[in-house]
N, C-alpha and C positions, 0 to 999 in steps of 0.2 A: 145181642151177639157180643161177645167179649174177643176183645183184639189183644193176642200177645206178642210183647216181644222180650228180647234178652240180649241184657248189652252186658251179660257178665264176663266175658273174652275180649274188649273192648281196648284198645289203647289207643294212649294219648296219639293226634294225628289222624283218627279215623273221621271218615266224612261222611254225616249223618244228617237226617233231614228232619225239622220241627212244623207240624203243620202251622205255628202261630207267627216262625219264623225265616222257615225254607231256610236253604242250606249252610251247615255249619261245622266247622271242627270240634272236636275235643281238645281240649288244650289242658286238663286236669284230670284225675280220678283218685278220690280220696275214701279209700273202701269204710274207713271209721266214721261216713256220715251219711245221713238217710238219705243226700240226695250228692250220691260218688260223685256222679259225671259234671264237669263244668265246660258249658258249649261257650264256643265263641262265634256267634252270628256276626253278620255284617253290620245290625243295627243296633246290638248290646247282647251279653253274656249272661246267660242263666243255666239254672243247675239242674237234672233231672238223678229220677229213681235210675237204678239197672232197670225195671221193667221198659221204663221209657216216659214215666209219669212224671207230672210238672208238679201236682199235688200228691202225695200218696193214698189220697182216697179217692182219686179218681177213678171212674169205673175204666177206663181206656187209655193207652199212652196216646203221648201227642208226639212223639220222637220213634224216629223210624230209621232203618237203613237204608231205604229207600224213598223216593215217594210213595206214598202209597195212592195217590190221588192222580197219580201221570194219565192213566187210563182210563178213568172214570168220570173228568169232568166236563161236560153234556159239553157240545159247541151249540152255541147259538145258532138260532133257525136264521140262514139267511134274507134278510127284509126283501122283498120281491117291491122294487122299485117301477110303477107305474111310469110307461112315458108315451108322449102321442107326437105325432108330428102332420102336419099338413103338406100336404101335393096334389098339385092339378094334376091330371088327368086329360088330354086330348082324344075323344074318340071320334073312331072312321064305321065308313059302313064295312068294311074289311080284318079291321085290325082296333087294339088299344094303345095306346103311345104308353109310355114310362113315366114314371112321376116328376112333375117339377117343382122345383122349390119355392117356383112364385109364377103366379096368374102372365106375367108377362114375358115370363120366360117360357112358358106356354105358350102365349100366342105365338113369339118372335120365330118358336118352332112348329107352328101348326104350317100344314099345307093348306091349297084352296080346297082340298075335299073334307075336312072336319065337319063333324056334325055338329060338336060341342065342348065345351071345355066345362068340367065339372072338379069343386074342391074336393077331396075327401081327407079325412081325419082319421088314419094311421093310432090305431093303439096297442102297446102290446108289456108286458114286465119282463122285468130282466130281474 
């Protein structure tokens, strides 16, 4: 697929976008040369075709008026972070107690009807 553009209406001052260098002015346009337009990047100055080309035989410009990638590039699959945590557990012949964060903190809230206190290990991703 062949991407066109056209920077023949173009002046000095317009704010154009290079995929190799993201965003930039014109700060030149000298029609008597095969590559008019002269960008001023943030990180050095280079010169394109009116189509948008860095080489002239490139099959595709690399200069746009826009991004053309704003929309297109994938996000990353969120890593789904593994975590566990351990809690006792106090159980009744009526009921189950709530988790606690250590064996003693368990007992110190058990009543005299427990049956038992059991650890379990809590897994889940976020």
């Amino acid at each position: 697929m062949e991407i066109k553009q056209d920077f023949s209406k173009a002046r000095v001052g317009d704010r154009v976008f290079s995929i190799k260098h993201g965003w930039g002015v014109i700060i030149e346009i000298r029609l008597d040369s095969t590559h008019p337009l002269r960008i001023d990047f943030k990180s050095k100055k280079s010169t394109y075709t009116l189509d948008g080309k860095f080489i002239i035989h490139d099959s595709n410009p690399s200069l746009f008026w826009d991004n053309p990638l704003k929309d297109e590039l994938p996000q990353p699959p969120r890593r789904k972070v593994k975590k566990t945590r351990d809690v006792w557990i106090n159980f009744y012949s009526t009921f189950t107690s709530s988790g606690y964060n250590s064996k003693e903190i368990a007992d110190r809230s058990a009543t005299n009807d427990r049956l038992g206190c059991q650890k379990v290990t809590l897994e889940w991703e976020e």
